[in-house]
N, C-alpha and C positions, 0 to 999 in steps of 0.2 A: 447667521443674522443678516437681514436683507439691507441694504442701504436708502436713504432717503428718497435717492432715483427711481430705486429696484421698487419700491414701494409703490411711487408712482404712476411706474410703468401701470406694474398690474391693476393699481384703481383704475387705471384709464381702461385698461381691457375687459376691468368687470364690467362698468357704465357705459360703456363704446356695445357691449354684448345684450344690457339691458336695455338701453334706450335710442342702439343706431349715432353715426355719427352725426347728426341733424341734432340731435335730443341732449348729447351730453352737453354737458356746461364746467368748465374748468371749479364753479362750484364744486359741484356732485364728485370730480375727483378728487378734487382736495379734500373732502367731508368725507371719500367714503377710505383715502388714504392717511387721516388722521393732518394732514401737514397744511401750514400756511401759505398765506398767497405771496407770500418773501419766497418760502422753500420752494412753491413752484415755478416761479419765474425765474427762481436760482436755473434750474436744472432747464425750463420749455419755455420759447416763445410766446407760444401760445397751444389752442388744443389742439390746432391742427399740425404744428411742430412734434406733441410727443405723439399726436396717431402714427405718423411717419416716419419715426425714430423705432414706435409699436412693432411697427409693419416691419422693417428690415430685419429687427431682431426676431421676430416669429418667423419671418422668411430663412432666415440664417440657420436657426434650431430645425426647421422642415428642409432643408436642403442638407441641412448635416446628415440628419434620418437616411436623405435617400443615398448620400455619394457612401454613407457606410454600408450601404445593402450588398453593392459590388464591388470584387477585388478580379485581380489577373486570373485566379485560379477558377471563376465560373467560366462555365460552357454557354454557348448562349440560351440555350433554355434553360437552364438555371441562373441566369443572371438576368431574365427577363421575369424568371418567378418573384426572385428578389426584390426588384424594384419595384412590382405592382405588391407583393404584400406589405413591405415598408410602407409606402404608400398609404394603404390601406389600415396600417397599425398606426400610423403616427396621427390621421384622420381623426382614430375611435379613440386612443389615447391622451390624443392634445382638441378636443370637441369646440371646445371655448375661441382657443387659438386659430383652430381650423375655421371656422365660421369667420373672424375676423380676417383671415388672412386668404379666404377666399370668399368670401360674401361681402366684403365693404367696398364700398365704391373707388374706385382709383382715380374720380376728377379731382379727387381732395388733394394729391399727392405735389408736392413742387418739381419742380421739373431736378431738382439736389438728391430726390428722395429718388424719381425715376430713374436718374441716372447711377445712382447705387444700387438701387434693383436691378439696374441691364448687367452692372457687374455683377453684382453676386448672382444670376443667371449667365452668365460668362463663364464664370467658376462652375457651376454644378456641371454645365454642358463640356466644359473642357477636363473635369474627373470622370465623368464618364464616359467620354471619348476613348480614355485612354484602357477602361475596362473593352469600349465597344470595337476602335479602330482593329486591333487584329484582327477580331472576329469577323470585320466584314471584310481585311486583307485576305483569309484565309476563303471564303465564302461561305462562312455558318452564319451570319447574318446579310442580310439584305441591303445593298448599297442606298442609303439613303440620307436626309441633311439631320441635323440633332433635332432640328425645329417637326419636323417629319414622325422621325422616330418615338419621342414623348408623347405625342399627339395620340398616338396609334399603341402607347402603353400606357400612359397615366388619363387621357383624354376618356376613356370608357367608365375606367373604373369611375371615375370623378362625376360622373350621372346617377352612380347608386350615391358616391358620398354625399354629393349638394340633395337629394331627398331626402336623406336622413340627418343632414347636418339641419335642415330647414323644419324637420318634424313631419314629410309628406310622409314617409316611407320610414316606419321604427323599427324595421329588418338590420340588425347588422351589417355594413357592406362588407365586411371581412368572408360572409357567408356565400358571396358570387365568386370569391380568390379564384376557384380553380375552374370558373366557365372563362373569368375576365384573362388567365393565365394562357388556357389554349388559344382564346380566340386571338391573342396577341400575339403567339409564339406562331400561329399560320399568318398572320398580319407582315412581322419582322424576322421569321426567322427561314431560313432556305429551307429548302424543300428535303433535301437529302440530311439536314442538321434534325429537323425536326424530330424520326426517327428515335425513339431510347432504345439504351444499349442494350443489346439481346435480343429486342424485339423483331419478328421478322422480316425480311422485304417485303 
């Protein structure tokens, strides 16, 4: 059973999804979450208090997706497949969420909200530092900053997802995995790592 918050939330992400943050109206979430203008001011300042509250916790849920892709035990090409198909699942899985956590405007955000997004992007970049740091001690991946690295593994793929999160493109992005997979793994990954096992010199 969801809580009066949890309710909420999600009216606000349906009507944030329908009408753009411009358009919704703490009305429209209250009516489409059953609850009063007591219960919502119990829980939000106002709308633009739970978009921001929204956004952390989609951010949180999609950053769990990716720090679970990789552990110590992948190789670097397998932990670079990892986090672009995660990626790409959590995308086509969470559509609604995905759209607003990557399509809504960020001037909305208070600078309270900014600054718990630089940390919970603290956190993803420092769990998977700790997947990537040996690998690029050892020289299987490419010396580079975390800011870098993402860019050049989640940055591509996210060209097929905002077309088909927006309706341009009704292709799957799940469907590009293994072009967005190589072209990454010659992006970040050494040259002599690249290589799979058995295959010849």
């Amino acid at each position: 059973m969801t809580t009066a918050r949890e309710d909420l939330l999600a009216a606000g992400l349906a009507v944030f999804d329908r009408d753009g943050f411009e358009g919704a109206t703490v009305a429209a979430i209250r009516s489409h979450a059953r609850a009063s203008n007591g219960s919502f001011f119990h829980f939000f300042g106002s709308k633009k208090e739970l978009a921001g509250t929204l956004f952390l916790e989609i951010l949180g849920r999609y950053h769990a997706a990716i720090i679970a892709a990789v552990d110590e035990s992948c190789d670097a090409r397998e932990g670079v497949a990892r986090l672009i198909r995660a990626h790409l699942e959590w995308v086509v899985s969470s559509r609604r969420e995905a759209r607003y956590l990557f399509e809504i405007s960020r001037s909305e955000w208070t600078e309270e909200v900014r600054g718990a997004q630089r940390a919970q992007n603290s956190r993803l970049a420092e769990s998977v530092e700790r997947w990537r740091a040996p690998l690029v001690a050892r020289g299987e991946l490419l010396p580079m900053t975390s800011l870098v690295f993402f860019s050049q593994i989640i940055g591509p793929a996210q060209i097929f997802c905002r077309a088909w999160l927006s309706g341009r493109d009704r292709a799957d992005p799940r469907e590009q995995a293994e072009i967005l997979i190589a072209c990454a793994v010659r992006a970040v990954v050494a040259s002599d790592a690249i290589q799979k096992p058995g295959e010849p010199a």
